[in-house]
C-alpha positions as CSV (number, residue, x, y, z in Angstrom):
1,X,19.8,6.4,25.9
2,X,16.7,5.0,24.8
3,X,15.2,8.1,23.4
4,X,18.4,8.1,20.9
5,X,18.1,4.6,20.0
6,X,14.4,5.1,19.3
7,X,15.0,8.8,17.4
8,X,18.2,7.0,15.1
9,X,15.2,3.9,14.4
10,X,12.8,6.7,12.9
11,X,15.7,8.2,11.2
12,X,17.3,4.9,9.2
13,X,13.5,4.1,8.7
14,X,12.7,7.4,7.2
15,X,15.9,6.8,5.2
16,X,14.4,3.0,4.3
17,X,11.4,4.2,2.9
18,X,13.4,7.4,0.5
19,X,15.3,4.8,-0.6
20,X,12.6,2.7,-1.7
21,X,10.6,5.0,-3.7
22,X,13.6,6.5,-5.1
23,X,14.1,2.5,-6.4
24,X,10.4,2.3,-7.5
25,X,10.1,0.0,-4.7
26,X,7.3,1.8,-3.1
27,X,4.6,4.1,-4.7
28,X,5.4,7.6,-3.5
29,X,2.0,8.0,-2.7
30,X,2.4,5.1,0.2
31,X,5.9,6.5,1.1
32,X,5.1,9.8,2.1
33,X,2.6,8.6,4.7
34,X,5.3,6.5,5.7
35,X,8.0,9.3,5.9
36,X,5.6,11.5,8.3
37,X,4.9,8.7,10.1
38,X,9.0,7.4,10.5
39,X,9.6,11.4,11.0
40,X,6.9,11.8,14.0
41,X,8.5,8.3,15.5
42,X,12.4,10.1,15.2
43,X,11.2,13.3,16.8
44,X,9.2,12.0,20.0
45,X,12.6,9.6,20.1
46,X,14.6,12.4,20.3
47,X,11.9,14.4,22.0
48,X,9.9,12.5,23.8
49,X,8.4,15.3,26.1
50,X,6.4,16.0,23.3
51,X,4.3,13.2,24.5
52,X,3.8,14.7,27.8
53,X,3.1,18.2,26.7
54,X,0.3,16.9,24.3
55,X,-1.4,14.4,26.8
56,X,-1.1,17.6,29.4
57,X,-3.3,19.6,27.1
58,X,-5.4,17.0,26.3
59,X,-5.7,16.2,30.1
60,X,-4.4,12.4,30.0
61,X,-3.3,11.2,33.3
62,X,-0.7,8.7,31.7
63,X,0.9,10.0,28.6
64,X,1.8,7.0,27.3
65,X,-1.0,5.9,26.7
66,X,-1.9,8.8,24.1
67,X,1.1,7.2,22.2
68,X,-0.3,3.9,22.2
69,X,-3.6,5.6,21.3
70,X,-2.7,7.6,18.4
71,X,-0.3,4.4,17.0
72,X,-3.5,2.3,17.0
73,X,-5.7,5.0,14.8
74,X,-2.7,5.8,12.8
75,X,-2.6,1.6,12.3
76,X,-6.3,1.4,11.8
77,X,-6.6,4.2,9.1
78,X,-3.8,3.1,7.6
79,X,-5.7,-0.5,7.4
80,X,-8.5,1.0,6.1
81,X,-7.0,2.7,3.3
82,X,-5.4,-0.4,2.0
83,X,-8.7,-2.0,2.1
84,X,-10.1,0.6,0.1
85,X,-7.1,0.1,-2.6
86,X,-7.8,-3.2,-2.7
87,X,-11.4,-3.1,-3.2
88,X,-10.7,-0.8,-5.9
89,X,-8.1,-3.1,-7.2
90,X,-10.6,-5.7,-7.0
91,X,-12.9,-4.4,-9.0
92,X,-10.9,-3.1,-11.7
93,X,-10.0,-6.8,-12.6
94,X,-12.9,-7.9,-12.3
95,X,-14.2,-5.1,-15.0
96,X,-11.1,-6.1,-17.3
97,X,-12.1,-9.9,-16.8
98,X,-15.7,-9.3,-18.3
99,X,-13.7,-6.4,-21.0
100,X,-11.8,-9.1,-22.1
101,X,-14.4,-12.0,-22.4
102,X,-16.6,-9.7,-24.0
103,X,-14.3,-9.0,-26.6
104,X,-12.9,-13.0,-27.3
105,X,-16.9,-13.7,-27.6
106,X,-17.0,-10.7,-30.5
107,X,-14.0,-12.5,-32.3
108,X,-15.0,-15.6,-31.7
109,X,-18.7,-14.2,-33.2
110,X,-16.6,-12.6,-35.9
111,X,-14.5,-15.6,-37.2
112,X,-17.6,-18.0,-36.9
113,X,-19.6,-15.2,-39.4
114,X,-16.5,-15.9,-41.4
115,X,-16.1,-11.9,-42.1
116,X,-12.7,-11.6,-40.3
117,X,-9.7,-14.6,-40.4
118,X,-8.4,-14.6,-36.6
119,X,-5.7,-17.1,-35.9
120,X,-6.3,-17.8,-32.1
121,X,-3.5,-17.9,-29.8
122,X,-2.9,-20.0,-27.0
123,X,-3.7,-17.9,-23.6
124,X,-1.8,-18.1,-20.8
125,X,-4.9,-20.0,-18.9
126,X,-4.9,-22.4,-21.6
127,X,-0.7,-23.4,-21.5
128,X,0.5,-25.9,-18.7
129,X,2.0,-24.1,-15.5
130,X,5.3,-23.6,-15.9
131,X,5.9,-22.0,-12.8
132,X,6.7,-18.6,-14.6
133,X,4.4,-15.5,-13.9
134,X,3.8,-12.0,-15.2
């Protein structure tokens, strides 16, 4: 009973995530390492002898532990990964943020040399918070 109730889990969550990049919800690229990863939770539900055959060959004396094992380094790559997106992330803003105060200096510099008329508009840093965002 249990191994159905864990195999239908993998199954609606494999559905979850096709429905969320199909919705732009989720970035395909993230959804397909969730897919394999809802679709290897549905099988060992259904199958969960898999398990034992594996930690057999591998020669692990309790094969549950294997699953636990290989859900923590699934877990911890999959940490690692969105710390490396986010670095990236990161520093892409902050390259923009110096792209864009280079550029307000050189109109700034521009209008002062009086060769270019710029009419300055308000910035979104420089309006009251409205409570909207972006």
């Amino acid at each position: 009973m249990v191994s159905l109730l864990t195999g239908a889990l993998g199954l609606a969550v494999a559905g979850l995530i096709v429905w969320l990049v199909r919705k732009d919800r989720l970035h395909v690229n993230h959804g397909f390492g969730w897919v394999i990863a809802a679709a290897a939770f549905a099988l060992l539900g259904f199958a969960p002898s898999i398990i034992d055959v594996v930690a057999g060959w591998l020669a692990v004396s309790y094969p549950p532990v294997l699953a636990l094992t290989l859900a923590i380094v699934v877990l911890v790559i999959k940490m690692l990964l969105m710390d490396i997106e986010r670095s990236k992330l990161e520093m892409r803003n902050q390259r923009l943020t110096q792209r864009v105060a280079m550029l307000e200096a050189e109109i700034r510099q521009l209008s002062e040399h009086g060769s270019c008329k710029v009419q300055e508009k308000e910035t979104p840093h420089d309006e009251e918070d409205t409570g909207s965002t972006f």
